[in-house]
TIROGU-771311 format. One record per residue (C-alpha): y, x, z negated. Coordinates in steps of 0.02 Angstrom, whole numbers. Example, Ala and Ser with C-alpha at 12.3 -4.5 7.8 and 13.67 -1.06 7.14 Angstrom:
// TIROGU-771311
((-225; 615; -390))
((-53; 684; -357))
***
This chain:
// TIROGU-771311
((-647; -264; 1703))
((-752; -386; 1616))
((-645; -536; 1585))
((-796; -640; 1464))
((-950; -583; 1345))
((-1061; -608; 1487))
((-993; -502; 1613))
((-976; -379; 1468))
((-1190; -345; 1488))
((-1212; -398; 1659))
((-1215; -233; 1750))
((-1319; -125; 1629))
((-1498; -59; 1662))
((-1638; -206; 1616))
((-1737; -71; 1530))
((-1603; 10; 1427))
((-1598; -13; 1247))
((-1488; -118; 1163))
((-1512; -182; 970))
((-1622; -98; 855))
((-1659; -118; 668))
((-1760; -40; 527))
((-1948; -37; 569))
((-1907; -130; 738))
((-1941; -90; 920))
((-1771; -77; 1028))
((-1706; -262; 1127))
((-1678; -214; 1299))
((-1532; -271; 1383))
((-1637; -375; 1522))
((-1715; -447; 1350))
((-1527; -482; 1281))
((-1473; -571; 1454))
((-1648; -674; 1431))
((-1623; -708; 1259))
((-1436; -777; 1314))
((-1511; -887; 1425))
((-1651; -973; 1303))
((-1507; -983; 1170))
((-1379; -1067; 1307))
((-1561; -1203; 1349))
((-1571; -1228; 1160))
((-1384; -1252; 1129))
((-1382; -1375; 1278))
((-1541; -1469; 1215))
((-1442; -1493; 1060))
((-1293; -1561; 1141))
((-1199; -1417; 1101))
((-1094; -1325; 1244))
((-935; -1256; 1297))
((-770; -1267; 1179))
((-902; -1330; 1056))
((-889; -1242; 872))
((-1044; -1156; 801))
((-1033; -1086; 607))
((-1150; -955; 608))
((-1221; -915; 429))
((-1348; -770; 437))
((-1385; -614; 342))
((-1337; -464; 415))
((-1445; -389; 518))
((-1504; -380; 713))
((-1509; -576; 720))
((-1326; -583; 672))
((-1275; -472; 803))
((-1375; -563; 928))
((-1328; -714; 886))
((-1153; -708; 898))
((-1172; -611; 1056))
((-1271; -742; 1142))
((-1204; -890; 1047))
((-1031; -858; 1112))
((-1098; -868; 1299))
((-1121; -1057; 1269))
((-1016; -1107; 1159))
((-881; -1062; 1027))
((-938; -950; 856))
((-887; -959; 690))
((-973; -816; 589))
((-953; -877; 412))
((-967; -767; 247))
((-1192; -790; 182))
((-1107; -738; 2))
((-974; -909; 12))
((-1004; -1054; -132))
((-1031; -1234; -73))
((-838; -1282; -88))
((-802; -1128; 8))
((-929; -1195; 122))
((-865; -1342; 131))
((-693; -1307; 170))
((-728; -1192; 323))
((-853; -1268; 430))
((-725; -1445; 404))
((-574; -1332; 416))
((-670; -1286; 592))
((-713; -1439; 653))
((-896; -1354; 667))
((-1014; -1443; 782))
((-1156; -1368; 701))
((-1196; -1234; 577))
((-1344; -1086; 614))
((-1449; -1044; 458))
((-1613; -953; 441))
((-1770; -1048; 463))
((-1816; -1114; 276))
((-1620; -1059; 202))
((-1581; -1180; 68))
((-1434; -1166; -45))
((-1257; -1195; -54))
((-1211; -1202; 139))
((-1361; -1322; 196))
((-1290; -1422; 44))
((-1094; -1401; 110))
((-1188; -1447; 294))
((-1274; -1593; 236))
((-1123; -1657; 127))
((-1015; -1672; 297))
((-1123; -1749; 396))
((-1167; -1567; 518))
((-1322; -1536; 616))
((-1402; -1358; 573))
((-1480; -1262; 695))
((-1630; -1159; 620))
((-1664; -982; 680))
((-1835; -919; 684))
((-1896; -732; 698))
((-2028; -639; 678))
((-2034; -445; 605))
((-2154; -387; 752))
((-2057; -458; 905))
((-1905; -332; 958))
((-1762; -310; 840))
((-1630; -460; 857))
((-1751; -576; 950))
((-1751; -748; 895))
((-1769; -916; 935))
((-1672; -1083; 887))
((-1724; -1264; 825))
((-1647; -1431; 805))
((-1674; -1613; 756))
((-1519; -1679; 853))
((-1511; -1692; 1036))
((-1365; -1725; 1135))
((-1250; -1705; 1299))
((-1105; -1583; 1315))
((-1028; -1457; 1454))
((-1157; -1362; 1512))
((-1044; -1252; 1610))
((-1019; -1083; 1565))
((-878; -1022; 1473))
((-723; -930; 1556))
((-591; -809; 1527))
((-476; -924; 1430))
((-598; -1025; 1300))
((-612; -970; 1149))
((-759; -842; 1101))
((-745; -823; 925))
((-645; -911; 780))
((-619; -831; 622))
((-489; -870; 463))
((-375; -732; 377))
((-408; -675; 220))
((-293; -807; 152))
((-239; -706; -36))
((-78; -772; -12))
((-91; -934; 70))
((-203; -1053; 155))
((-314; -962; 277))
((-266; -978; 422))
((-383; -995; 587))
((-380; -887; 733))
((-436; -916; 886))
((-491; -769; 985))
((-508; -796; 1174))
((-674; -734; 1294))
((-549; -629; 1369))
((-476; -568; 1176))
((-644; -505; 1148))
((-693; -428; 1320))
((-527; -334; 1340))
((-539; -274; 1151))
((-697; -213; 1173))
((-651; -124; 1311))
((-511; -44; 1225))
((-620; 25; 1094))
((-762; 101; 1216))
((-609; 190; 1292))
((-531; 276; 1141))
((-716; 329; 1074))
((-748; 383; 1247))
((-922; 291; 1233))
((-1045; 287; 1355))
((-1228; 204; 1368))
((-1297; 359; 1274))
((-1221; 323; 1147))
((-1284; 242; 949))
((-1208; 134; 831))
((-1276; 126; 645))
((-1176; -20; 614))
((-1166; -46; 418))
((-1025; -160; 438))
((-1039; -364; 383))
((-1060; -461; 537))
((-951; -603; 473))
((-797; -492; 515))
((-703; -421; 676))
((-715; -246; 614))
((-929; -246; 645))
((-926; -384; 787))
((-799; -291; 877))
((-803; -101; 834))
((-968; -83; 805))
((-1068; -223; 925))
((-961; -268; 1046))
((-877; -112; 1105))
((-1062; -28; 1114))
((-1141; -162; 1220))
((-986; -150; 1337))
((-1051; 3; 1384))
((-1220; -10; 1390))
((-1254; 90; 1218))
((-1369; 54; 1092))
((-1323; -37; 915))
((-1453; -9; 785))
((-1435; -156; 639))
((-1450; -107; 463))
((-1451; -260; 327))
((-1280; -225; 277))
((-1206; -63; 191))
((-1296; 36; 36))
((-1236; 195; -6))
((-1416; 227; -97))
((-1501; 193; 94))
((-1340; 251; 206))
((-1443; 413; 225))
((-1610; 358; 249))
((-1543; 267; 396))
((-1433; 422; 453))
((-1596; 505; 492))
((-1712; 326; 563))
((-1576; 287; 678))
((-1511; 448; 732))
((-1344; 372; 772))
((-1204; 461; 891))
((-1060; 372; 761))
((-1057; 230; 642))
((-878; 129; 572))
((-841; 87; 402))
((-729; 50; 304))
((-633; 192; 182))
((-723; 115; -1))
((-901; 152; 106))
((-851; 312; 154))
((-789; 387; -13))
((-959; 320; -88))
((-1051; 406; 62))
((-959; 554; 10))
((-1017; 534; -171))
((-1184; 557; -112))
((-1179; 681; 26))
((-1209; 833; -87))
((-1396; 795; -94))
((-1407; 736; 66))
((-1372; 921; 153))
((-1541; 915; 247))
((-1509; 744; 346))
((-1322; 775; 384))
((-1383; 930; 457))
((-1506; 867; 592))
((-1385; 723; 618))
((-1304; 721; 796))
((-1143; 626; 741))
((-1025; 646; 887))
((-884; 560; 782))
((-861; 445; 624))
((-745; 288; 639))
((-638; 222; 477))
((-543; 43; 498))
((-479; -126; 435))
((-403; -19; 279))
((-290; 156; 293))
((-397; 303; 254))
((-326; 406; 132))
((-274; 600; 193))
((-386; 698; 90))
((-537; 576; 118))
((-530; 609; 324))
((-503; 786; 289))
((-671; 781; 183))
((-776; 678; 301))
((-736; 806; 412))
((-781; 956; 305))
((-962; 863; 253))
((-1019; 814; 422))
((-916; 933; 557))
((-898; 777; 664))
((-704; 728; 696))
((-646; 570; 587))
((-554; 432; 682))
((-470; 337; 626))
((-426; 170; 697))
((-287; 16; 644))
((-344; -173; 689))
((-343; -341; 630))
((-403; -498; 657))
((-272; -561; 759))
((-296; -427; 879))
((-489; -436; 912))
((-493; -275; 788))
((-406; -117; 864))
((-231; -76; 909))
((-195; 119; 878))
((-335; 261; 853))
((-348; 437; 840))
((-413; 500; 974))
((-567; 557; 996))
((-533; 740; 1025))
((-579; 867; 897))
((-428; 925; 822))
((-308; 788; 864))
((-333; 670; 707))
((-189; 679; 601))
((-238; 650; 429))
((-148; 491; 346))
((-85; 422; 536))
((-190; 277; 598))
((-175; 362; 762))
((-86; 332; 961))
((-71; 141; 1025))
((-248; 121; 1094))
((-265; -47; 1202))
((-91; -166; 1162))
((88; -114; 1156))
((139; -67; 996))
((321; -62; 939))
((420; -51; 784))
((551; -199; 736))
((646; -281; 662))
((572; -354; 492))
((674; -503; 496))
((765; -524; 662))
((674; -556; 837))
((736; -375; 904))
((641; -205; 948))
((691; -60; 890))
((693; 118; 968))
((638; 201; 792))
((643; 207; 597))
((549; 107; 501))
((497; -63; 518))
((358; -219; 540))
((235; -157; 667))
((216; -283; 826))
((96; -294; 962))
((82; -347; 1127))
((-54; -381; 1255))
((-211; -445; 1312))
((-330; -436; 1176))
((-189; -543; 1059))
((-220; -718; 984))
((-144; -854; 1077))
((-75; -885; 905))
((-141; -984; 753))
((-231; -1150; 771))
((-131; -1300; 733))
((-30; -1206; 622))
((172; -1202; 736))
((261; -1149; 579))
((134; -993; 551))
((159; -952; 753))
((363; -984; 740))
((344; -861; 581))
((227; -722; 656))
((256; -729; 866))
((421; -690; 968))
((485; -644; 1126))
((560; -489; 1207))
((565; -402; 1320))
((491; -522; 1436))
((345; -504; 1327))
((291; -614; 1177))
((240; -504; 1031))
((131; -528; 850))
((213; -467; 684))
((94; -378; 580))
((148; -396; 431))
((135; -202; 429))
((275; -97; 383))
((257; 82; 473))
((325; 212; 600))
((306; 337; 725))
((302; 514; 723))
((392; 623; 857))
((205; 651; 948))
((175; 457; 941))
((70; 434; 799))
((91; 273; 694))
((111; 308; 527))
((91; 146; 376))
((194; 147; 252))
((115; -25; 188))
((90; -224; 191))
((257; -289; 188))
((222; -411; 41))
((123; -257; -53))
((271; -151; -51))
((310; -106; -231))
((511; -151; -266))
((521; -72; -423))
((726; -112; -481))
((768; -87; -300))
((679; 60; -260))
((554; 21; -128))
((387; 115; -161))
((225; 134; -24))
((82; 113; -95))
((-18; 195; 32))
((96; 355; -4))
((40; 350; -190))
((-138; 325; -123))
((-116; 466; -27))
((-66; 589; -153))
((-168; 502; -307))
((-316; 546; -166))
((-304; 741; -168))
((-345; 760; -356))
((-528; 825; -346))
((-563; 713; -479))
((-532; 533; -417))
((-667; 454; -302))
((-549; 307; -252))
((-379; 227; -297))
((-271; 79; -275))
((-105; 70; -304))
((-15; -98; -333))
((130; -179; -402))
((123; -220; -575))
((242; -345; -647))
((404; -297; -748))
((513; -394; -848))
((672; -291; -803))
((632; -194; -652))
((533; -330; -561))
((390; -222; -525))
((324; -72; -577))
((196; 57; -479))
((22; 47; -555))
((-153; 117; -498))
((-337; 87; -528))
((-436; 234; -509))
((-617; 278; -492))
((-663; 443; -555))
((-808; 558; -468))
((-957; 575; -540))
((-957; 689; -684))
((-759; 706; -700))
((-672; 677; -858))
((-469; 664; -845))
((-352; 549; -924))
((-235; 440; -866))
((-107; 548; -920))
((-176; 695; -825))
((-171; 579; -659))
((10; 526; -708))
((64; 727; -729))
((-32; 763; -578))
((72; 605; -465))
((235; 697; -561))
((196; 872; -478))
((178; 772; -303))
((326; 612; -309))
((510; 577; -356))
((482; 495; -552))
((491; 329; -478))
((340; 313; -370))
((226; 386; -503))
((131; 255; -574))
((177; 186; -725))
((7; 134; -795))
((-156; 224; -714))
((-305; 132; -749))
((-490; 205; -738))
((-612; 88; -689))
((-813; 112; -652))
((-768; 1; -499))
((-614; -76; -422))
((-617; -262; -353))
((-654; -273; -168))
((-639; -414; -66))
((-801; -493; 41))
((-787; -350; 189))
((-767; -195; 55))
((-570; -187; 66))
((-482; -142; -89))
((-357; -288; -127))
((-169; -253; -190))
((-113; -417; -187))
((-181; -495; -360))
((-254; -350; -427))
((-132; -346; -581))
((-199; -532; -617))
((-378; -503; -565))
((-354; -343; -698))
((-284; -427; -836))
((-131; -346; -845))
((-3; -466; -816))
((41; -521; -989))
((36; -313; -1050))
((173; -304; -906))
((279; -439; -964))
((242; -389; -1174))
***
């Protein structure tokens, strides 16, 4: 098995395709492996080689994709947010140690300035519309000597920071051999093969689309066709251009796909959709079931994180065999239940989710109190808390019940969020929901929800709340029900629990 990115592409026909875009003709892979090699000269040229750290600051799009693919043959990548301020800027490529930072030929604004500031070469990436999608070519006013020699198994691939909403984000490194093994454990649970079609919609500044969508396709020798980020308003324009086998998204782009499928009857029809993929957030029951109904393709549903190069557990890919609400089988590391506070496994129940294996972190980057905190052994193994508080069904199926720090205590009663989601889900009137904890003067916390309504629907929030009473004991139906035109996402679409009663306002109503 491929053990680095390189090997992952090695094998595959020259003259198969590999990236495509809107209004582009197809890379091949002999093109790919070529463009590696000019990017690895220019890198060098530069003075920029192995264990050095690139910040990679690009639109998505098919020079994204290549350019962390080929960037991470040479060197070390660092895909950074386009949408980031300076400061933001500032902080990560320092926070890095970045060597140099990749922007598009002629980019100004607030990362040149955060580049400049600190003193960091930028490497300029050139294309041009009429060469093949993903193409490009890279420029520099620094020169330099470095190790030329080609990465290996053990250096790190890819660096990328947690979300940080709670603390300090924290960097982690992933390994060649992270990626390549995850990868691989992807193209085996979607049972992909090089005929195969990604429409990746997914930002390319995050593991879900670098992993999921890029990686895991070019592993096998499939095609990944680019779009310039996700628009519900073009998602079926490009069903149809790219003819895709599957695309991956997250469960806020699927329920506005959804929204807009009812006029779309004519181009989910010809599709050829051999699955759809939903990640990086739990999909709610009734959603999957939907997905299902609208484009007769099974939904699968898969559970990852950055930590773990993206996947862990998935449905498989089986028609039939996705469980609705389950984030699916252990599919790549060793997943157990333990413990939440004590270094032990446990046979069953409920408890933090841990995993174990070769597509794992090495841990956090100078951080030893974050990897005493989050790593242990046993077992003879050494094993990653999730922070995810879940358990399995008698067939094996792992089952969320929540972040650990987003579970609602309300007075002492512990309350899932994702089980009010769930429920708050299957009234035909709500688009999307989020529940979250809401602060309480007596009780602590109290279960609230934001909700998006469908287009058209009129309810109240007391209908919701008499609707939740119907379906949950009178303590995990939400106390306040909010209806919003849209709820707050974070930068990769996820809907955000933590901090949604401040970002909402609501914290001094709580406490009134």
């Amino acid at each position: 098995m491929a053990e680095t990115l390189r090997e992952l592409i090695a094998g595959h026909p020259g003259s198969a395709p590999a990236i495509g875009a809107p209004d582009r003709e197809w890379l091949s892979y002999a093109g790919l492996r070529a463009l590696s090699d000019q990017v690895a000269s220019a890198l060098h040229a530069a003075g920029i080689g192995r264990g050095d750290r690139v910040a990679i600051v690009l639109p998505n799009g098919p020079e994204m994709a290549t350019a962390f693919f080929t960037i991470a043959q040479t060197a070390v990548t660092a895909p950074l947010n386009p949408a980031y301020r300076e400061d933001e800027f500032a902080f990560y490529i320092d926070d890095l140690n970045a060597k140099a930072v990749v922007l598009m030929d002629g980019q100004e604004g607030p990362a040149l300035a955060a580049a400049e500031k600190l003193g960091v070469p930028v490497l300029r990436l050139s294309s041009d519309p009429a060469d093949p999608a993903g193409t490009f070519t890279l420029s520099s006013d620094t020169s330099g000597t470095c190790d030329q020699s080609a990465p290996e198994a053990g250096d790190v691939a890819l660096i990328l920071h947690t979300s940080g909403t709670t603390s300090r984000p924290k960097i982690v490194p992933l390994l060649q051999s992270n990626v390549a093994a995850s990868a691989h454990n992807i193209a085996v649970s979607l049972a992909l093969t090089p005929d195969d079609r990604c429409m990746n919609v997914m930002p390319l500044f995050h593991i879900h689309g670098l992993l999921a969508a890029v990686s895991s396709t070019l592993a096998t020798g499939g095609q990944v066709w680019c779009a310039p980020g996700f628009d519900a308003l073009r998602f079926f324009g490009w069903l149809r251009d790219a003819d895709p086998t599957w695309y991956t998204a997250v469960p806020t782009m699927h329920q506005a796909i959804l929204a807009r499928a009812g006029r779309n009857a004519d181009v989910i029809a010809a599709a050829r959709l051999r699955f759809l993929r939903s990640s990086s957030a739990s999909l709610p029951g009734p959603v999957m079931e939907k997905l299902f109904e609208t484009f007769g393709a099974p939904v699968v549903e898969g559970y990852g994180m950055t930590e773990a190069a993206h996947q862990m557990c998935s449905n498989p890919i089986e028609p039939g065999t996705q469980k609705p609400g389950a984030v699916g089988l252990p599919a790549g590391p060793e997943v157990r239940i333990a413990h939440e506070v004590e270094p032990v496994l446990t046979d069953g129940g409920v408890g933090e989710v841990v995993i174990s294996g070769p597509n794992v972190t090495p841990g956090y980057e100078s951080n030893p109190d974050a990897n005493a905190k989050n790593f242990f052994e046993a077992e003879g193994k050494r094993w990653f808390r999730t922070g995810d508080q879940g358990t399995f069904d008698a067939d094996g199926y792992l089952t969320l019940t929540g972040r650990l720090k987003e579970i609602i205590n309300r007075g002492g009663e512990k309350v899932s969020p994702l089980e009010v989601d769930g429920v708050l889900s299957a009234h035909p009137a709500i688009a999307q929901v989020v529940t979250f904890a809401l602060p309480h003067p007596k009780l602590g916390e109290e279960v609230a929800a934001a909700v998006v309504l469908r287009d058209g629907e009129e309810v109240t929030d007391r209908d919701i709340r008499d609707f939740a009473l119907e379906r949950l004991a009178d303590f995990k139906v939400p106390r306040k029900v909010i209806i919003l035109d849209e709820i707050p996402k974070g930068a990769t679409g996820k809907m955000q629990r933590i901090g949604l009663a401040e970002k909402l306002g609501l914290v001094e109503t709580a406490a009134s």
